[in-house]
C-alpha positions as CSV (number, residue, x, y, z in Angstrom):
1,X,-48.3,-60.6,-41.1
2,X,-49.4,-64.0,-39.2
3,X,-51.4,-63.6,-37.0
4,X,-48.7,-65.7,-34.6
5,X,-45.8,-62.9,-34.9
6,X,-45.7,-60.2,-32.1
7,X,-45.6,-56.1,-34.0
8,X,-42.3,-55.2,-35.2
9,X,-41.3,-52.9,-32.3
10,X,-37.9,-50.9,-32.9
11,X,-35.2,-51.4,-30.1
12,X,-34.6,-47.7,-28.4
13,X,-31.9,-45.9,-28.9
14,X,-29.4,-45.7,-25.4
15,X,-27.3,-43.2,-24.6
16,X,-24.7,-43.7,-22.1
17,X,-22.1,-41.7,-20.4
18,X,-20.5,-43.3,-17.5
19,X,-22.5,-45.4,-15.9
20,X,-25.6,-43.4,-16.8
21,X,-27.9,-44.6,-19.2
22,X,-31.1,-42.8,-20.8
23,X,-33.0,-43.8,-23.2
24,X,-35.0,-42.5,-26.3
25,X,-37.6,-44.0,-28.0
26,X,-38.6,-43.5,-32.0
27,X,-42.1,-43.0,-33.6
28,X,-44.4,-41.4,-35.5
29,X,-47.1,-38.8,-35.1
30,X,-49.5,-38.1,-37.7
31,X,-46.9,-39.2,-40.2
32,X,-43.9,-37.7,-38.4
33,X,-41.2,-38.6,-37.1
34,X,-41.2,-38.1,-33.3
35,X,-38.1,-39.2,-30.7
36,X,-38.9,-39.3,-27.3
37,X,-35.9,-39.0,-24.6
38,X,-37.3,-40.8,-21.5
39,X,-35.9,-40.8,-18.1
40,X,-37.0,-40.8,-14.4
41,X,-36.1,-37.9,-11.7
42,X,-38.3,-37.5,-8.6
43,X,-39.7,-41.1,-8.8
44,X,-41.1,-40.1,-11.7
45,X,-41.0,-40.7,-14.8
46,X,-40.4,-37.8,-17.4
47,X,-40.8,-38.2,-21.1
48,X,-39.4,-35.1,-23.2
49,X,-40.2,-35.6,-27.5
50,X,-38.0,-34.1,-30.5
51,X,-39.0,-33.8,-34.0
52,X,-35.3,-34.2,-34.7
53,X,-32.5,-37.4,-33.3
54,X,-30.2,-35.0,-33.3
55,X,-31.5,-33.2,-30.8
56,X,-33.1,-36.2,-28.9
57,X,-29.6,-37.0,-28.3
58,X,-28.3,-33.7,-27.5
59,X,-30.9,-33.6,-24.8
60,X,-30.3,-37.4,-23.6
61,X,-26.6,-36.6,-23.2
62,X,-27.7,-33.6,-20.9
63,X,-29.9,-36.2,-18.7
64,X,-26.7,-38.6,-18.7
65,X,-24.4,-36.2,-17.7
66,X,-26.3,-34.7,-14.9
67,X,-27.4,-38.3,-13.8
68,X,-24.0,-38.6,-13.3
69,X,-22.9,-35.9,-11.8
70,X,-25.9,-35.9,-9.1
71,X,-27.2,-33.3,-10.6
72,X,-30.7,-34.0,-11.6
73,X,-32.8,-31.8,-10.1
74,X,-31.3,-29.0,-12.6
75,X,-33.2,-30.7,-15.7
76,X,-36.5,-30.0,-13.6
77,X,-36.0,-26.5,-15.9
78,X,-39.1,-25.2,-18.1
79,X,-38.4,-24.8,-21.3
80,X,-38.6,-21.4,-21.0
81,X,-35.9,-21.3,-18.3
82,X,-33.6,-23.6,-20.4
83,X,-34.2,-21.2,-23.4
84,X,-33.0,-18.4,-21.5
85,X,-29.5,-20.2,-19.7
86,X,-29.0,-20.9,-23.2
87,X,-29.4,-17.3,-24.3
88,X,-27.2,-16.2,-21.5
89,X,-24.4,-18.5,-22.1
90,X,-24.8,-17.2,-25.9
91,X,-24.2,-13.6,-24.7
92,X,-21.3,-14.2,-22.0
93,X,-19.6,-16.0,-24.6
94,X,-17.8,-13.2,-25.9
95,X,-16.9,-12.0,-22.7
96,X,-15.3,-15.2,-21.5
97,X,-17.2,-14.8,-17.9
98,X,-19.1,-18.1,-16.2
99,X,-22.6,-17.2,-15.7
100,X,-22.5,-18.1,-12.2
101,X,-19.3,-14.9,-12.0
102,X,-21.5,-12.6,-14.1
103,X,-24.8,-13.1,-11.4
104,X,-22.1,-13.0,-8.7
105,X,-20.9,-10.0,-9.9
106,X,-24.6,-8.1,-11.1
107,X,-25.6,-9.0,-7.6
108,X,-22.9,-7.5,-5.3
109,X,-22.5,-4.4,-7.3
110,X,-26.8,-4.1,-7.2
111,X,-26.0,-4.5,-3.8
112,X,-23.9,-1.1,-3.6
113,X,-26.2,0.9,-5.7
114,X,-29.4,2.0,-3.4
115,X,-32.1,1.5,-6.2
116,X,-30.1,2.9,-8.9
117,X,-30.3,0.8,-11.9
118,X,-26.5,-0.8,-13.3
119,X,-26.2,0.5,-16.5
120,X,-26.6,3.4,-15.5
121,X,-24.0,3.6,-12.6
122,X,-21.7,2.2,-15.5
123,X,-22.6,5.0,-17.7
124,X,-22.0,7.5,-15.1
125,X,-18.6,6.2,-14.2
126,X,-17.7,5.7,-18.1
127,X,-18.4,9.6,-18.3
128,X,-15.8,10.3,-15.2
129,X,-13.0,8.1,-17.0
130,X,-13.4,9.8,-20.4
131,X,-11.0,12.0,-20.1
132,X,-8.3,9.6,-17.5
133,X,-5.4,8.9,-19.6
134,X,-4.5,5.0,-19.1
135,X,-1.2,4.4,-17.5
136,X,0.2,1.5,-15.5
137,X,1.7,1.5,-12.6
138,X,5.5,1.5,-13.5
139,X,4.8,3.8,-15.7
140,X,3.2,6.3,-12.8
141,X,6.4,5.3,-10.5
142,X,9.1,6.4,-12.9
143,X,7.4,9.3,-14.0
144,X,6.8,10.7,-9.9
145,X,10.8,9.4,-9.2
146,X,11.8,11.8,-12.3
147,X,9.2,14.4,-11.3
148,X,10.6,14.1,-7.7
149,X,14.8,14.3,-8.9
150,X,13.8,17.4,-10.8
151,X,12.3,19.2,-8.3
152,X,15.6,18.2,-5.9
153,X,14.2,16.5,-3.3
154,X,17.0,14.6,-1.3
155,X,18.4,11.7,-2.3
156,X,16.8,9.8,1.1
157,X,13.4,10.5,0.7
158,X,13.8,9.5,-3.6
159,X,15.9,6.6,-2.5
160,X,12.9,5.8,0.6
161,X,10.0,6.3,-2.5
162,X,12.2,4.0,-5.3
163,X,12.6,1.5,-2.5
164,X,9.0,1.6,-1.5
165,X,7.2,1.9,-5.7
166,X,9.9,0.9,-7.7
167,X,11.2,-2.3,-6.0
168,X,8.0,-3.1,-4.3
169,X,4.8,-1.8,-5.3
170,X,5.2,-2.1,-8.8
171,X,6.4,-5.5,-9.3
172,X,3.6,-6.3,-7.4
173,X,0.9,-4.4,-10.1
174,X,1.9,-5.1,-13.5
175,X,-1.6,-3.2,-14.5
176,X,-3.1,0.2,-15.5
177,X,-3.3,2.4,-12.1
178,X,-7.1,3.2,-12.4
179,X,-7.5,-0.9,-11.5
180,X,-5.9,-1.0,-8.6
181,X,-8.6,-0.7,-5.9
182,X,-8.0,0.3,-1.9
183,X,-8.6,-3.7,-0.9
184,X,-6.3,-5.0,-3.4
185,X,-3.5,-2.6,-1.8
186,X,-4.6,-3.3,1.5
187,X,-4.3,-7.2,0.5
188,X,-0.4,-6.3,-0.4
189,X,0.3,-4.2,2.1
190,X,-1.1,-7.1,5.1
191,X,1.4,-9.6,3.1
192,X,4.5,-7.5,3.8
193,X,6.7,-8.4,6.7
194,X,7.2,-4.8,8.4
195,X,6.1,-3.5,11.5
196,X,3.0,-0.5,11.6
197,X,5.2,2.2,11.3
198,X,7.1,0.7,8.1
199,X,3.6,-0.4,7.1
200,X,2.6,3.5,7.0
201,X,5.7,4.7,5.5
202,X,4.9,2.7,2.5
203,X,1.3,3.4,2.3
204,X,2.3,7.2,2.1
205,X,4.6,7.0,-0.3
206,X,1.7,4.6,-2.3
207,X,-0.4,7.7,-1.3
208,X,1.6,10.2,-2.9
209,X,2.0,8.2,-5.9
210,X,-1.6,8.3,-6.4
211,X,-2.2,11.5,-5.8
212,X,0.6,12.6,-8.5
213,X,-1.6,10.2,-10.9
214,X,-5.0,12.1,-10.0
215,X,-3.0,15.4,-11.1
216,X,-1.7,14.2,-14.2
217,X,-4.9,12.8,-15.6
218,X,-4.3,9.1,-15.1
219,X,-7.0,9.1,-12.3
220,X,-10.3,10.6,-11.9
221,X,-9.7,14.4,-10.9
222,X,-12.7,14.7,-9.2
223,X,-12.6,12.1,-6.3
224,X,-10.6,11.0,-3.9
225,X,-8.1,8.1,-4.7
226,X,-8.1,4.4,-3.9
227,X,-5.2,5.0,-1.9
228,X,-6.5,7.7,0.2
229,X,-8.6,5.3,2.0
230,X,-6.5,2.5,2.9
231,X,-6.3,2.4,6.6
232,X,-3.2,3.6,8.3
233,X,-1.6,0.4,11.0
234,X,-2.2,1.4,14.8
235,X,1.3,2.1,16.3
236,X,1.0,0.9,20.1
237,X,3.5,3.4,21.3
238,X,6.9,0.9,21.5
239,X,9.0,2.2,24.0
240,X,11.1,5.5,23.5
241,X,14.7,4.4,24.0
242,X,17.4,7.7,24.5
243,X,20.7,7.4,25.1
244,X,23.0,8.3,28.2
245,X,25.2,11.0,28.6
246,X,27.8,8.8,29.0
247,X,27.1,7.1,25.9
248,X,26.8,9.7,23.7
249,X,30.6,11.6,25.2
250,X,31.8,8.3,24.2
251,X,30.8,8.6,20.8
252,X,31.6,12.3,20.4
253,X,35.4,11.1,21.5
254,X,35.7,8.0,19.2
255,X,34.0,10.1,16.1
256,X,36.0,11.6,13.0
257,X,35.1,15.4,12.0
258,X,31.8,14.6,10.0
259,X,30.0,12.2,12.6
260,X,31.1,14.4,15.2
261,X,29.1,16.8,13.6
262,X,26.1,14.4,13.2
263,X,26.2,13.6,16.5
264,X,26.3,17.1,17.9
265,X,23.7,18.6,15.6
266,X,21.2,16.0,16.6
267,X,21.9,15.7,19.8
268,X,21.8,19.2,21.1
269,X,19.4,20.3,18.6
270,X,17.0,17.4,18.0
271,X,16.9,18.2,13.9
272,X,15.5,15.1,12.5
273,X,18.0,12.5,9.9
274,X,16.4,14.1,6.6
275,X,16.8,18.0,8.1
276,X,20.3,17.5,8.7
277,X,21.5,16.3,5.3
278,X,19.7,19.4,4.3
279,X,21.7,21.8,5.9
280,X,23.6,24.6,4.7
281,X,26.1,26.2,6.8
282,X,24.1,29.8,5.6
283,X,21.1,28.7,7.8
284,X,22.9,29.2,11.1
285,X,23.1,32.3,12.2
286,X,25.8,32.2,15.0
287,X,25.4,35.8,16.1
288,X,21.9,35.4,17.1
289,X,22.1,31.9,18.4
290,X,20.0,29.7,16.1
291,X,19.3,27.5,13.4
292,X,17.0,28.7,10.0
293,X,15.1,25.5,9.4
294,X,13.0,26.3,6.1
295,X,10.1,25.0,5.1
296,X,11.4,23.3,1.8
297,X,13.9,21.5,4.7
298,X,11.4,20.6,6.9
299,X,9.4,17.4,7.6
300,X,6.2,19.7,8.4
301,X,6.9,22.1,5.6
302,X,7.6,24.8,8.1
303,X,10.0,27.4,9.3
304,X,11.5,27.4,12.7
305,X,14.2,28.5,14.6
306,X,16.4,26.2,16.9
307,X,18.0,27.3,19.6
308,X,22.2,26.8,19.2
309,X,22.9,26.0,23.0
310,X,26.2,26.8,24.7
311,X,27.5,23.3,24.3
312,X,26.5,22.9,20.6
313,X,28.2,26.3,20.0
314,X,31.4,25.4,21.1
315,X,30.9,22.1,18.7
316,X,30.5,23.9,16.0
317,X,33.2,27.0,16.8
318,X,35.8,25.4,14.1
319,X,33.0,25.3,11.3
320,X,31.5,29.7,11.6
321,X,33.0,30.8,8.5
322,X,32.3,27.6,5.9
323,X,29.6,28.0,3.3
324,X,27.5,25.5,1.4
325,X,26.2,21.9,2.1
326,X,27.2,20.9,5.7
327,X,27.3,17.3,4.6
328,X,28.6,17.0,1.6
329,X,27.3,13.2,1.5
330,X,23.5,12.1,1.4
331,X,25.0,8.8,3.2
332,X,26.4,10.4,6.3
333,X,23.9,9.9,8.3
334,X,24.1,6.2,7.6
335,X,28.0,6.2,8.3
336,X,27.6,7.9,11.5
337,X,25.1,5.1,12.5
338,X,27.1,2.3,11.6
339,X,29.9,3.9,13.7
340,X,27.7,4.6,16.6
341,X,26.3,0.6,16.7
342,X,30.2,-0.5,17.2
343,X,30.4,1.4,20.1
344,X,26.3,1.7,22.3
345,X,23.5,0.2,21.4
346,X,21.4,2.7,18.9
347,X,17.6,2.6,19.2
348,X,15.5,3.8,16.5
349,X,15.9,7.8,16.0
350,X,17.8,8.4,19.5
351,X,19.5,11.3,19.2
352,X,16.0,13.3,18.6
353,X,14.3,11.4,21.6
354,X,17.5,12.1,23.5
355,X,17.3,15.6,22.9
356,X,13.6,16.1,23.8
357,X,13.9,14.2,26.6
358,X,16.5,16.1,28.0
359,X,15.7,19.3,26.8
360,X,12.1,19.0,28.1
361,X,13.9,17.7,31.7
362,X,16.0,21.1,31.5
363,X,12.8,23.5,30.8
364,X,10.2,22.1,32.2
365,X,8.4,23.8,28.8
366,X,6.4,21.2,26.8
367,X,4.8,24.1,24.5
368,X,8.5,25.6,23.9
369,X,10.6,22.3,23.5
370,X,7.9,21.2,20.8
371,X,8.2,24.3,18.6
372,X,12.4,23.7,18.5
373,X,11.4,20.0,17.1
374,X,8.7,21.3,15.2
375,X,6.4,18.5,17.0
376,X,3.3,18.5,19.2
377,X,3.1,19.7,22.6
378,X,0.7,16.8,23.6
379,X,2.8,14.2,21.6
380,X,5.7,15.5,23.3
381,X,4.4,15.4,26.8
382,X,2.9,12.3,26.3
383,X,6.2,10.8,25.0
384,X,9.2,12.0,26.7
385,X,8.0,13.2,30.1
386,X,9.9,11.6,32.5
387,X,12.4,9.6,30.7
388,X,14.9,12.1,31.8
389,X,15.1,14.1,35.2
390,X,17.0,17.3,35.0
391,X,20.3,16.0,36.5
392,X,20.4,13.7,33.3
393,X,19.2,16.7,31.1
394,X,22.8,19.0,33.2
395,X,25.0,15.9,32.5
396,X,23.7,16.3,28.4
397,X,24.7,19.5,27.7
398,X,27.4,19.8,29.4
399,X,28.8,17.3,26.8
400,X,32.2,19.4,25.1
401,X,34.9,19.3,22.5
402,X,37.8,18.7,24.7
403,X,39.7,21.6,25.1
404,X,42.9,21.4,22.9
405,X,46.2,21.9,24.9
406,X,49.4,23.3,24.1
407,X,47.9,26.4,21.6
408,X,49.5,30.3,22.2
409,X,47.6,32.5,20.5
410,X,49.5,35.2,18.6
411,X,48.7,38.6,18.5
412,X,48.0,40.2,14.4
């Protein structure tokens, strides 16, 4: 070589992504090839060597990229640390989970634990589900709605569940039941646009669908349900509304035979909607002056006796020798409301309010009114007191058929 020519140095290698540029520099060291990536974070520069280009390059297009993405301070890793993210991405990889979501997850579940190590809380709860049969949620509903029309429950309170699982619940959880946990149904249940006491209803009916899965073996028979503790929506007592005398003599004169009879039933007895399409005409017993509510009949599951008051007697005078179903139709009820909203306004369940307002006016009783609802004393007191006086609760049941004119009676 003459001694005028500068050493034959070789041009590095650049890698480039964006507008990121890092460098790597071949060599030799004690005969080997040696490739050093060299770049500068901190204000400093760092030199990192390969015995490979390959991976010179690999690791130069990690620098780039993190150059880029303002990132930097992540390449400050050990070797040690980088061999383990590597190791951890290797062993997520089947799972399809981000580390970032698996240490997420390990952490808040730690969290809940007290000490106790993860596996084993897993291995515990494997044990529990060992014997849970796996069934989703639809699957669950139509087997309780069956369950439910075989048993004979009324056609309201299967119509009120297929409304509340079937139509809604359901179609919202196209998953096994077992995965459906007490915020994810609190997270549905917030999204609905009903007020508390419609929020309640449904979480009942959720409530009894759950249950019905624990006994079957599609839940955990040993602990309590996801269901079970979703919160129930604070009602802030919205006012009572009953209706007037007047109002309800109004009806009773406009009415055809069967919401006559709806209207009198309620109204002088205070039996609730689902207790009155119920009813068999065996369950009065007009001798002794009351109605046999049973328990199998009755919201509370219990029996009681209501009291058949003068003016409901002579109501129900052309129906003492009938047998069977009273209402022969699950939709009376509804028909008789629909009739009743032509004529008064109809607030929400008033011809049970009207009745224990009135009848609470007339006997000054809280502790007897409540046991002919089948309700509370102090819910009683606390609701109706006062919304009647006892000239309103006179002017109520003195409510009659009109007497029909023009009738000789013939001796046998």
């Amino acid at each position: 070589m003459n001694s005028h020519e500068k050493p034959n140095r070789r041009k590095p290698t650049v890698v480039k992504v964006g507008n990121a540029v890092v460098k790597i520099y071949s060599g030799k060291s004690r005969g080997y090839d040696l490739f050093t990536v060299v770049h500068y974070a901190g204000g400093q520069r760092k030199r990192e060597t390969f015995a490979k280009v390959a991976d010179a390059k690999n690791r130069a297009g990690e620098v780039a990229r993190a150059m880029l993405n303002g990132r930097l301070s992540v390449l400050e890793l050990t070797n040690a640390d980088r061999e383990g993210y590597v190791k951890a991405l290797e062993l997520l990889q089947p799972l399809g989970v981000p580390l970032h979501s698996a240490i997420e997850e390990y952490v808040a579940a730690r969290s809940h634990l007290h000490g106790e190590s993860l596996l084993s809380a897993v291995k515990t709860h494997a044990a529990r589900q060992r014997n849970v049969v796996e069934k989703s949620v639809g699957e669950v509903v139509d087997e309780l709605l069956a369950a439910k029309e075989r048993d004979g429950l009324s056609l309201r309170y299967i119509q009120s569940l297929r409304g509340h699982l079937k139509n809604g619940f359901a179609r919202a959880f196209h998953t096994n039941i077992g995965s459906v946990t007490t915020t994810l149904i609190e997270k549905w249940l917030a999204r609905l646009s009903v007020g508390p006491r419609a929020r309640n209803n449904i979480r009942m009916s959720i409530v009894t669908l759950f249950e019905y899965a624990r006994r079957h073996g599609y839940l955990p028979k040993e602990q309590r349900t996801e269901a079970e503790h979703v919160g129930r929506a604070k009602i802030h007592g919205g006012k009572i509304g009953i209706l007037r005398p007047q109002e309800l003599a109004k009806l009773l004169k406009k009415a055809d035979w069967e919401a006559q009879l709806y209207l009198s039933l309620g109204g002088f007895a205070g039996l609730r909607s689902a207790e009155l399409i119920r009813l068999e005409w065996e369950d009065f017993n007009f001798e002794r002056g009351h109605i046999i509510v049973a328990p199998e009949k009755s919201k509370t599951a219990t029996r009681r006796l209501v009291p058949i008051l003068p003016n409901l007697m002579q109501w129900l005078a052309p129906y003492r020798s009938r047998t069977g179903r009273v209402f022969k139709s699950e939709h009376a009820a509804d028909r008789t409301i629909a009739f009743a909203k032509k004529h008064v306004k109809w607030p929400q369940n008033c011809l049970r309010h009207s009745f224990a307002s009135y009848r609470l006016a007339q006997t000054h009783d809280a502790a007897r009114t409540a046991l002919e609802l089948g309700n509370s004393p102090t819910v009683l007191f606390r609701d109706y007191r006062e919304l009647a006086d006892e000239h309103d609760a006179k002017a109520w049941f003195a409510i009659t058929p009109k007497p029909v004119k023009n009738v000789v009676q013939i001796a046998a």
